[in-house]
C-alpha positions in Angstrom: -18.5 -17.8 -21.9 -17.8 -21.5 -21.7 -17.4 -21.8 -25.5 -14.3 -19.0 -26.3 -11.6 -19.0 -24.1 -8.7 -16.4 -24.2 -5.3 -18.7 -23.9 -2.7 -15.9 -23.6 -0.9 -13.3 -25.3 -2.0 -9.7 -25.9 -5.4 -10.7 -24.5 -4.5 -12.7 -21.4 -2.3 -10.1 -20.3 -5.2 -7.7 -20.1 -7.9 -10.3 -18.6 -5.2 -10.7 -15.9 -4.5 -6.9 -15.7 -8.3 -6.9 -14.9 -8.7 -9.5 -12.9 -5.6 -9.0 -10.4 -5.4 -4.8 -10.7 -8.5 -3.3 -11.9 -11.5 -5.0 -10.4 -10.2 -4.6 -7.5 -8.8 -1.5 -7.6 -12.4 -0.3 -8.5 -13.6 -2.0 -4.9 -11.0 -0.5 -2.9 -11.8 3.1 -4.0 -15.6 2.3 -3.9 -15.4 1.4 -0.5 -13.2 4.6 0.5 -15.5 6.9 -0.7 -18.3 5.5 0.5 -20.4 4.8 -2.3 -21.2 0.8 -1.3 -21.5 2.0 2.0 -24.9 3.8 0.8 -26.7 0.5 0.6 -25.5 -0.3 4.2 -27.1 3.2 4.8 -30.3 2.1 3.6 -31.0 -1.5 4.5 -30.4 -0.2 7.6 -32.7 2.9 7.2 -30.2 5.3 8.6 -29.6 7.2 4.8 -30.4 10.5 4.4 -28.9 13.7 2.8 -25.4 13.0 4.1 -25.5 9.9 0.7 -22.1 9.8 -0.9 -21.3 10.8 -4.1 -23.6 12.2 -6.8 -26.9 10.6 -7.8 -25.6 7.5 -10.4 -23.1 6.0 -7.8 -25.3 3.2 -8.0 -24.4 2.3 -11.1 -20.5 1.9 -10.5 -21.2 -0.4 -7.8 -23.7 -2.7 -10.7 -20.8 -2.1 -13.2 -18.5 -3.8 -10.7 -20.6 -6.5 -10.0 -21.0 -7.1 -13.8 -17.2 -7.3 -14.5 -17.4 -10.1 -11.5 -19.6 -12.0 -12.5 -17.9 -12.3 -16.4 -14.8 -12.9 -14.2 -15.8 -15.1 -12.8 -17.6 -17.0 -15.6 -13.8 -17.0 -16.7 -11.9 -18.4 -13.6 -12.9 -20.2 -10.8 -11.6 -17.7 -8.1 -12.8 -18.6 -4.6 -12.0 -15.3 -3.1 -13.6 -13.0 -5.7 -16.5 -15.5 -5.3 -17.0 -14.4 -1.8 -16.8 -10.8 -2.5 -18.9 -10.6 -4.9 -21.2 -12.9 -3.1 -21.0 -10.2 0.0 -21.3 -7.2 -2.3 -24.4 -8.8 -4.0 -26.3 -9.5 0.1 -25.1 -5.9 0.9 -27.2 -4.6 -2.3 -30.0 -6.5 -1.9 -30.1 -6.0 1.3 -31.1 -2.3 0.4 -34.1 -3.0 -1.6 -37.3 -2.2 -0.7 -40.3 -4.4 -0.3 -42.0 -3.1 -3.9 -38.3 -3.8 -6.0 -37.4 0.2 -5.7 -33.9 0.2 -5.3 -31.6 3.2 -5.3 -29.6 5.3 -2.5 -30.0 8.3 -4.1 -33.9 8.7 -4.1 -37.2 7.8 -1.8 -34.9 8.0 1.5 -35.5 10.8 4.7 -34.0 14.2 3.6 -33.8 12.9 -0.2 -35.9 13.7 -3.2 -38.8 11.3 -3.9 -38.7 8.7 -6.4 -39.0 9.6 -9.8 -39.2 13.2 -9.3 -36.0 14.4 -11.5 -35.9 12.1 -15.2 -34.1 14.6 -16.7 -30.9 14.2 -14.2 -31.4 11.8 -11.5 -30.2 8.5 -13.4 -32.6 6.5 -11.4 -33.7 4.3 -14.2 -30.0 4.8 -15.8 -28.8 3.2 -12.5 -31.4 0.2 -12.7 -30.0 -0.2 -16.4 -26.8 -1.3 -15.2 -28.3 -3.3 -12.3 -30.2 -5.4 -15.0 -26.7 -5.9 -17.2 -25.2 -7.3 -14.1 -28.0 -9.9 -13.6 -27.6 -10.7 -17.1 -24.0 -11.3 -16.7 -24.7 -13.4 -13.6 -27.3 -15.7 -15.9 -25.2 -15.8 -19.1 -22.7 -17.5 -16.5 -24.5 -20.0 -15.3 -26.0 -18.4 -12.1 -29.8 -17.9 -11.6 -29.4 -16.8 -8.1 -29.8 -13.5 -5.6 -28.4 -10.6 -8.2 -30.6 -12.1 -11.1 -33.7 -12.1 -8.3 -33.0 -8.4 -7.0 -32.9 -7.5 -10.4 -36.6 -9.0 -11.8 -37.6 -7.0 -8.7 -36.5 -4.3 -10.0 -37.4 -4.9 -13.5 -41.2 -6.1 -12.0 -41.1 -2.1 -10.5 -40.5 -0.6 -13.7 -43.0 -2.5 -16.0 -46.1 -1.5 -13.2 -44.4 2.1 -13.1 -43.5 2.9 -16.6 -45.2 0.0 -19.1 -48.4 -0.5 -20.8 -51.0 1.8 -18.6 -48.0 3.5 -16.5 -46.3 6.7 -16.9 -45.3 7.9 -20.4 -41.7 9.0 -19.1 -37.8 7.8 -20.0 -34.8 8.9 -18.4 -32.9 11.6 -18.9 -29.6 9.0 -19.9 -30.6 5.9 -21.8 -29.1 2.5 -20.7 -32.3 0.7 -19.3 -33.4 0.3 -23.5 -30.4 -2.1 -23.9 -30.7 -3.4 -20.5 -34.3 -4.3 -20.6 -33.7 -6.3 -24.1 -30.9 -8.2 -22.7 -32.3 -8.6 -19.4 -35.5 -10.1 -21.7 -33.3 -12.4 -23.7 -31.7 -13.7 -20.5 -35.4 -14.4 -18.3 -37.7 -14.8 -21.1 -40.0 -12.6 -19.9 -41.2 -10.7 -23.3 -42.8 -8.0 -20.8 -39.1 -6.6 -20.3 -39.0 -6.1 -23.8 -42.5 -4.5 -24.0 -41.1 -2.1 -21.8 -37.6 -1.4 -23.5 -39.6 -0.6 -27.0 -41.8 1.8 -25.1 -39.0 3.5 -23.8 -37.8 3.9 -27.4 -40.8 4.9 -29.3 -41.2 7.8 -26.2 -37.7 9.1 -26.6 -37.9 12.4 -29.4 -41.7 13.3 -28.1 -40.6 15.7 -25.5 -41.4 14.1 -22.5 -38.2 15.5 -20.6 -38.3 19.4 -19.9 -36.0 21.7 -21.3 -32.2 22.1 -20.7 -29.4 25.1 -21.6 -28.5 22.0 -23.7 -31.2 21.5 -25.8 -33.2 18.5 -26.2 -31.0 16.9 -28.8 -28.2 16.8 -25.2 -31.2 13.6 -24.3 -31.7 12.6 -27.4 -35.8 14.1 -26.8 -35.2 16.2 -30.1 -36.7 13.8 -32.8 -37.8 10.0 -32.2 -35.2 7.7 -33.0 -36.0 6.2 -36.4 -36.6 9.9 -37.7 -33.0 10.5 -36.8 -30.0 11.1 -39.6 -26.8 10.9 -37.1 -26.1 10.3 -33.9 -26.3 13.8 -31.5 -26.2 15.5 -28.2 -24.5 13.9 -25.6 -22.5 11.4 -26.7 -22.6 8.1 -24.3 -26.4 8.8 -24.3 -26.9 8.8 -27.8 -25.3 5.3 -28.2 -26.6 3.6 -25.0 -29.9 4.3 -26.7 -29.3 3.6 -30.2 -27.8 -0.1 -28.9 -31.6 -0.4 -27.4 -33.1 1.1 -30.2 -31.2 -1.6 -32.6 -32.2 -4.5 -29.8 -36.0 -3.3 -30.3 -35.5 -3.3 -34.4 -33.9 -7.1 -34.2 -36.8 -8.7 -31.7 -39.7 -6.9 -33.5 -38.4 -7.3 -37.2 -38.7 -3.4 -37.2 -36.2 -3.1 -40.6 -37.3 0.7 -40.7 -35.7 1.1 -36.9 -33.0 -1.2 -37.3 -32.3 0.8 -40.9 -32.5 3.9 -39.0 -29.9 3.1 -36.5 -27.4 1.6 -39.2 -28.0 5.0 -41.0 -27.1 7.2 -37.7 -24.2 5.0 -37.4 -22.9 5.1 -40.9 -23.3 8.9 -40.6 -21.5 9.2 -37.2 -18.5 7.1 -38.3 -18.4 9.2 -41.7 -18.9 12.8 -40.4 -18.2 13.1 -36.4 -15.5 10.0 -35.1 -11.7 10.4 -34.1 -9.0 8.2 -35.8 -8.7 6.0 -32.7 -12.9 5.6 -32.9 -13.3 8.1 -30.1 -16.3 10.0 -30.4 -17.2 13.4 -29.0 -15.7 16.8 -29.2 -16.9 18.8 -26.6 -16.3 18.9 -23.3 -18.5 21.2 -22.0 -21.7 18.6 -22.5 -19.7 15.5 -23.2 -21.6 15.6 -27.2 -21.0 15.5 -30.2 -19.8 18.1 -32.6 -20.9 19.3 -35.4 -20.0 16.9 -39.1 -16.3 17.1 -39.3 -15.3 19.3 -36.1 -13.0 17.0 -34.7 -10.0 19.3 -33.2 -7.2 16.3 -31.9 -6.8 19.0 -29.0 -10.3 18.9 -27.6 -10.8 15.6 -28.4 -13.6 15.0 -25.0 -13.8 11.2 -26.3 -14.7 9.8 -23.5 -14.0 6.3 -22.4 -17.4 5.5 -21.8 -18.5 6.8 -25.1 -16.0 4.4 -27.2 -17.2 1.5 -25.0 -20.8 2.4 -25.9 -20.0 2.4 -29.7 -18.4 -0.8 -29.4 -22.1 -2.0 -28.0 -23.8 -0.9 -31.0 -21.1 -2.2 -33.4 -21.5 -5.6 -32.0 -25.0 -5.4 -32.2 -25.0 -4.4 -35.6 -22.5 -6.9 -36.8 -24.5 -9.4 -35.3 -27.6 -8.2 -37.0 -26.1 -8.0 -40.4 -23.2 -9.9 -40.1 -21.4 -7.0 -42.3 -17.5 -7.1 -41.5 -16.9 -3.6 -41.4 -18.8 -3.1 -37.5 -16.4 -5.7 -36.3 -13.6 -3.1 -38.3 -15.1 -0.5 -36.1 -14.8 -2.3 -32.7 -11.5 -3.6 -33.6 -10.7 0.2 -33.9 -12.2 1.9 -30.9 -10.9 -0.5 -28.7 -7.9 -1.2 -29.4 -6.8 2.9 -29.8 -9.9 4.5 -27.5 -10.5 2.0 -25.3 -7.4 0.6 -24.2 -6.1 4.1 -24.1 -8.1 5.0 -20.5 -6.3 2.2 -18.1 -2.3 3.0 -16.9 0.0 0.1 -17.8 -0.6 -1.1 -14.0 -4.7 -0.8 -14.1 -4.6 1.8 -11.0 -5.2 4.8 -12.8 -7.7 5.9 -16.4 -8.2 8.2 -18.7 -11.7 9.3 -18.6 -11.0 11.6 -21.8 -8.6 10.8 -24.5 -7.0 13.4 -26.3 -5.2 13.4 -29.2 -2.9 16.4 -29.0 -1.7 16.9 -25.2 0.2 20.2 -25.8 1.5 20.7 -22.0 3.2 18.0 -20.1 0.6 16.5 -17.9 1.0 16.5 -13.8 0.9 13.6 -11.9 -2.2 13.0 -9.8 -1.9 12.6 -6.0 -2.9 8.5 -5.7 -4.9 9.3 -2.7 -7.2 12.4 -5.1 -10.0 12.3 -5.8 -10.0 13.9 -9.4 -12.5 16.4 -11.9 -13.7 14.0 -15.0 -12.4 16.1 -17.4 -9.8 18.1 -15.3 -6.8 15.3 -15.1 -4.1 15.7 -17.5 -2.7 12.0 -16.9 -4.5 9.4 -15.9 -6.0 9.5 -12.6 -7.0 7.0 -9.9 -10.6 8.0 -9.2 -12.7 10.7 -10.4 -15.9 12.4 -8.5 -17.8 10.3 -11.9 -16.1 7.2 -12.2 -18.2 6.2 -14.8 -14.7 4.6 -17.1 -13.0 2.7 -14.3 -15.4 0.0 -14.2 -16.8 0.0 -18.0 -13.4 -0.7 -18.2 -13.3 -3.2 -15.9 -16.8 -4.8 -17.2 -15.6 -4.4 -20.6 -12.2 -6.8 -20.3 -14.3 -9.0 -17.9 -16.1 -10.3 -20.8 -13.4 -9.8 -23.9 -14.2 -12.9 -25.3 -17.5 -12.5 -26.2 -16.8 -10.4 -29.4 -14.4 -12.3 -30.5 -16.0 -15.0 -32.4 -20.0 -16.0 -33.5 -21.1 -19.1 -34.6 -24.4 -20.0 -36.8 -26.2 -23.0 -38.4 -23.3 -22.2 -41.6 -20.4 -22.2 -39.6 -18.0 -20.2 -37.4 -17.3 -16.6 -37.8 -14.0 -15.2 -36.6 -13.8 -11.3 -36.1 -11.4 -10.6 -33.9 -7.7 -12.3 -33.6 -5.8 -13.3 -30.5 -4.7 -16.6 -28.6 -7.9 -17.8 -27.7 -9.8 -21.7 -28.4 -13.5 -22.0 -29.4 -15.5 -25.6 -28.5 -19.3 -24.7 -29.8 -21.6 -26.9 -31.9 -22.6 -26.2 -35.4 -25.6 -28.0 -37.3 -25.8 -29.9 -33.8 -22.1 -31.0 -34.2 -18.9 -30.1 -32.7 -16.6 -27.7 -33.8 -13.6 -26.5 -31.8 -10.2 -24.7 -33.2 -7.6 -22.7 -31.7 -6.4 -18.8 -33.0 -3.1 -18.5 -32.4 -1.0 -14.9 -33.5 0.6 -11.8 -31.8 -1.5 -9.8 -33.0 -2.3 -6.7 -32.8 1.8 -6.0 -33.3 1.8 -9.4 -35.6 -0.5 -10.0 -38.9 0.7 -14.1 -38.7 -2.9 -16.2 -37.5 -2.9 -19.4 -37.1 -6.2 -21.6 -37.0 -6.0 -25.0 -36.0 -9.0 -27.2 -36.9 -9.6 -30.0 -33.7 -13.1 -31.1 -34.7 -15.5 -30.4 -37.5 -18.7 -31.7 -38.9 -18.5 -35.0 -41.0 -20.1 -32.8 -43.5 -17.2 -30.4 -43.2 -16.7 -26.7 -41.9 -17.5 -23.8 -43.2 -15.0 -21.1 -41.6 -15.6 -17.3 -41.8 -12.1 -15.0 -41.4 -12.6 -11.4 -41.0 -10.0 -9.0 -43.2 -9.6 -5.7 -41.9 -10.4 -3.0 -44.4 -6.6 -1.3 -43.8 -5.2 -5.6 -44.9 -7.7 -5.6 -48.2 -4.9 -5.1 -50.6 -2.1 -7.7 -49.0 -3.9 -10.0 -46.9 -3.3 -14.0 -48.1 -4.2 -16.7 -47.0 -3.2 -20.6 -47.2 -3.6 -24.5 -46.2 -1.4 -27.0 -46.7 -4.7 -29.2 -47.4 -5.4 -29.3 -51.4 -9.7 -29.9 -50.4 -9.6 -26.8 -48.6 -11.2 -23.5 -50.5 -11.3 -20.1 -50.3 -13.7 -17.2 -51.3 -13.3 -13.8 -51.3 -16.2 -11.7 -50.2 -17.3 -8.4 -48.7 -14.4 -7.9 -46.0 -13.6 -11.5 -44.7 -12.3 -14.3 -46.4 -14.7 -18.1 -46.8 -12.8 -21.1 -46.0 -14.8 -24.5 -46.6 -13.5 -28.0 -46.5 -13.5 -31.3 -44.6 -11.2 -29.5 -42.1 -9.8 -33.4 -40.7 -8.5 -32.9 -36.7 -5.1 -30.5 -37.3 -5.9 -28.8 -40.4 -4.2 -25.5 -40.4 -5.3 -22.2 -42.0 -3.1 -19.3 -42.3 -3.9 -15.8 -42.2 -1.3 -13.5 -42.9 -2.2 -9.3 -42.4 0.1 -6.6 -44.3 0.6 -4.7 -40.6 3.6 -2.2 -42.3 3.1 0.8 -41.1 1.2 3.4 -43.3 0.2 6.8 -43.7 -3.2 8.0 -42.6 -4.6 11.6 -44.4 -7.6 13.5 -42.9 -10.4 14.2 -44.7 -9.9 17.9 -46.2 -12.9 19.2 -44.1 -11.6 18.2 -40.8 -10.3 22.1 -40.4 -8.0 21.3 -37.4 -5.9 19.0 -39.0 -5.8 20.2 -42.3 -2.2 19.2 -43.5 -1.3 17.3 -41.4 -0.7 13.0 -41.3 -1.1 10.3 -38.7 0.5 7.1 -38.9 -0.9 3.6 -38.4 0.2 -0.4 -38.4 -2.0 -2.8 -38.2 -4.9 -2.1 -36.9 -3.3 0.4 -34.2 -2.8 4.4 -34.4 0.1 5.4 -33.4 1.6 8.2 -31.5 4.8 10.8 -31.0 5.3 11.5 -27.8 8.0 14.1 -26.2 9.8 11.5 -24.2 11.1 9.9 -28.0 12.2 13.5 -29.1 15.6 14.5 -28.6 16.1 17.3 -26.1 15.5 20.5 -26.9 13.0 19.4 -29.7 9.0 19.8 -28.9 6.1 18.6 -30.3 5.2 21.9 -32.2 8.4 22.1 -34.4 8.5 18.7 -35.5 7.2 17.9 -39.6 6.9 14.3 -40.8 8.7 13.7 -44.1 6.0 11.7 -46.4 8.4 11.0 -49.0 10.8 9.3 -46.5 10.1 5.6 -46.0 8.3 4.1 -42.6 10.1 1.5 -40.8 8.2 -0.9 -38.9 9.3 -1.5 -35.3 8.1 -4.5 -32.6 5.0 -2.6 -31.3 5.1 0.9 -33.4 7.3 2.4 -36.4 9.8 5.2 -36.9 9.0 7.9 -39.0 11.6 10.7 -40.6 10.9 14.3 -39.1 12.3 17.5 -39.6 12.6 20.9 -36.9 11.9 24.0 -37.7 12.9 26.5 -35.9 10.2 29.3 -34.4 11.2 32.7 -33.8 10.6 34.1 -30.3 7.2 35.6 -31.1 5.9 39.0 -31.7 3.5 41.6 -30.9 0.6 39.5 -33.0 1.0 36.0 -34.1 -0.6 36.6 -37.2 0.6 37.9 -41.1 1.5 36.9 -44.0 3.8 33.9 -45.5 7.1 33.5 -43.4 9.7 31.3 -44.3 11.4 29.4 -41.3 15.2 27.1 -41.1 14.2 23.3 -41.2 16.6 20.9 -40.4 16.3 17.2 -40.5 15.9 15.2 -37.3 16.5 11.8 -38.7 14.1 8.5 -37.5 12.1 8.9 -34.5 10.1 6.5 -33.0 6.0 6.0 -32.9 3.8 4.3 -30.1 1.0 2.8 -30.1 -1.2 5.5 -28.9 -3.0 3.4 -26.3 0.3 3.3 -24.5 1.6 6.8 -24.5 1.3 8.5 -20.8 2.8 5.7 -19.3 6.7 6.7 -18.9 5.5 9.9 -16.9 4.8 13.5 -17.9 5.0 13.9 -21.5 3.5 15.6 -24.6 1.8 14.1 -27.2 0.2 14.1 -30.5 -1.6 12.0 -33.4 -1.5 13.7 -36.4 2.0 15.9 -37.3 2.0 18.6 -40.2 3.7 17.4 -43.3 7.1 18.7 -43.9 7.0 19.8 -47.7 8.3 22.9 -47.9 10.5 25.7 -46.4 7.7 28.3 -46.1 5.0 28.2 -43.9 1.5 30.6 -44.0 0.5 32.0 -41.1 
């Protein structure tokens, strides 16, 4: 955290969003409902059956503390510093004297510890304990959170390691957890414990759901496995521990495993935005291909989760199209979930909102999947503070750096001061991007030797990107989806970067039934979106076509795009028959959004992909 630092633009604007509306936003609504107020409960042995909220709670409160700590990595806040120093006592004050620590289980009037893997979320909820102790260390801090935490982590090695039970959890987060909580202590036995909880997952060790056992992942182990399945943020949390496992143990039949799951996923079962997950009624996966834009579940949580693997597998393989990926899902699934003002998310993000949305009351609590605009608080506010942990530590995906050089991957205002080779490299990005393709890199020191400069080129900029430097001794190479610069790199060397972002057509894939026909539009990296609010009135969403042979015009943020109306009848007995020809007449420019943004100028309808407008007749 004390090498990248984000220096404004599109990226400061959302740290601060974070850090001034979210975070604490997230505090204010944990403390109304009660769920901190749990570990109160229990250090002071007073918590029973009348616990708030369902069993995970626990693990909003660790997310919170997780997006503090990287916050305050960041900024040197003195009044965040005492809240989360209170939160942190208040936690551990709730632990007991063997490192169990949960408000859910083990209390008077609640279920014994342990006693329900398949749903309680106990070790889940310990998961995101140890992520928030990692934060705290990778920030400088080895102090109470980090302590409470190898507690904790102590518990689990003498309850579930070598000799213990042969068990996992119904939802996987510990695997990644215990890897990074390993890598942050040093203590290998953490890591023991993460690949055991690997290898166990696929033996059947959970008991049978309505679901099936693919909904946890307990199907088939993980390396036997051709695509990701079942629930969906289950699935990732525990192929981002899997892929932790392959890397520490030099497992290349794991680690090719999880790449292949991944590649398949992406291929077969992933929204244009990088959303994943088409059902709603067990937040999974569909089947290859069934990716209807109006039940698109993709939940929040689930595109944060693929952006953990992504990273991990770019930084495993260093391949350009994983930082692609990320780029993708959090830009357009992602950023989607917070309201412009960080009070109210999107737990699901749907692609094709066919009725106008209505406005949650701000004091509601709301159903997950039940809102219809983004809502304050949900009964599982599992997306609020991902969110909010997720922009906390922004940076750190940004850039890499290696014995070979620096690796850019992702472009904003933002300064890097790391050492390569055991000397000094620091440069500044400068760009508006994501609306702009101009970057800027500005060389302040470099290695006698010189500098060796990796620039990531999105797949979508392949065919325009260029690239220059007004120094003659600086090179570039061409390779697999980012562009080599090498050179002496003297103090103000500048490189530029320049991305085609013109807006484009996107076509589905023919097997993708439920928009067959029909085209999306992107710029840049971002997807953008037709909402009812740019229509004229009278016009809705379902009589609009999008003219393919009509030029796109680029806008500041988005594009316009030339539609036609045609003109429905007013409906029959049966809304099926044969061909029917309807009147089309030409509605002239219209504008686009960036999807992330739509919802944000009040009720509206929406949608991604439009059917083309290419002929008079249309088959019913």
């Amino acid at each position: 955290m004390d090498e990248i630092t984000v220096t404004g633009g599109f990226w400061r604007e959302y740290q601060s969003l974070n850090a001034e509306s979210i975070i604490g936003h997230c505090l204010e609504w944990m403390e109304r409902v009660g769920w901190i107020r749990n570990f109160d409960l229990a250090a002071a042995g007073t918590l029973g059956s009348d616990h708030a909220g369902i069993e995970f709670v626990d693990s909003e409160v660790y997310k919170l503390l997780e997006a503090m700590a990287w916050e305050l990595g960041r900024s040197a806040d003195e009044a965040l510093a005492a809240t989360y120093s209170s939160l942190v006592a208040r936690v551990a004050a709730a632990q007991e004297s063997d490192g169990y620590l949960h408000t859910s289980f083990g209390h008077p009037g609640q279920r014994e510890r342990f006693s329900d893997l398949e749903w309680g979320h106990e070790l889940y909820c310990f998961g995101h304990l140890l992520q928030a102790a990692v934060a705290r260390l990778r920030t400088g801090h080895d102090d109470d959170l980090p302590a409470v935490a190898r507690r904790v982590a102590d518990m689990l090695y003498r309850e579930f390691g070598p000799g213990g039970r042969t068990a996992v959890c119904g939802h996987p987060e510990i695997e990644p957890a215990l890897a990074e909580f390993a890598r942050a202590t040093g203590d290998k036995r953490y890591f023991e414990l993460a690949r055991l909880f690997v290898e166990r997952r696929g033996t059947g060790t959970l008991a049978p759901i309505e679901y099936g056992p693919e909904y946890f992942q307990d199907d088939v182990p993980v390396r036997d496995a051709e695509v990701l399945r079942g629930h969906a943020v289950r699935a990732l949390y525990l192929a981002a521990g899997a892929l932790d496992v392959a890397v520490d143990t030099d497992d290349v039949a794991l680690k090719n495993a999880v790449a292949r799951q991944w590649e398949n996923t992406v291929a077969r079962r992933t929204y244009i935005t990088g959303g994943i997950g088409s059902h709603h009624r067990d937040e999974s996966f569909g089947a290859d291909f069934e990716l209807p834009p109006d039940r698109a579940y993709s939940e929040t949580c689930a595109g944060i989760a693929s952006i953990m693997l992504s990273w991990r597998l770019l930084l495993a393989t260093g391949e350009a199209r994983y930082a692609d990926h990320i780029e993708r899902t959090l830009l357009n699934n992602v950023l989607a979930s917070p309201r412009a003002d960080g009070r109210a998310f999107f737990y699901t993000n749907t692609l094709h909102q066919r009725t106008a949305g209505v406005p949650p009351h701000p004091t509601d609590v709301s159903k997950r999947a039940d809102s219809s605009m983004r809502a304050p608080w949900f009964e599982v506010s599992c997306c609020p503070t991902n969110v909010a942990r997720t922009l906390a530590n922004i940076p750190l995906y940004f850039a890499t750096a290696d014995d070979a050089g620096v690796q850019l991957h992702h472009y904003g205002d933002y300064r890097v001061d790391t050492r390569v080779g055991g000397e000094r490299v620091a440069l500044t990005v400068a760009t508006d991007y994501p609306f702009d393709g101009e970057i800027a890199v500005t060389i302040h020191a470099a290695p006698l030797a010189g500098l060796r400069l990796s620039l990531r080129i999105p797949a979508w900029a392949r065919e325009g990107a260029t690239w220059r430097c007004a120094d003659p001794t600086v090179t570039f190479e061409l390779l697999e989806g980012h562009v080599a610069v090498s050179g002496a790199c003297a103090a103000g060397t500048v490189i530029r970067l320049d991305l085609p972002v013109q807006p484009r057509l996107t076509f589905p894939d023919p097997r993708i039934d439920a928009i067959r026909g029909e085209v999306a539009v992107e710029r840049g990296p971002l997807v953008l979106a037709l909402e009812s609010v740019d229509l004229p009135q009278g016009v809705t969403l379902d009589q609009v076509r999008l003219d393919t042979s009509a030029p796109l015009e680029g806008t500041a943020a988005g594009a316009t795009a030339h539609l036609s109306v045609v003109a429905h009848g007013a409906g029959g007995e049966w809304p099926y028959g044969g061909a029917h020809t309807v009147a089309s007449e030409a509605l002239g420019p219209v504008s686009l959004i960036p999807y992330y943004r739509w919802a944000n100028r009040g009720p509206s309808t929406m949608r991604v992909f439009t059917p083309i407008a290419d002929s008079n007749s249309e088959t019913a």
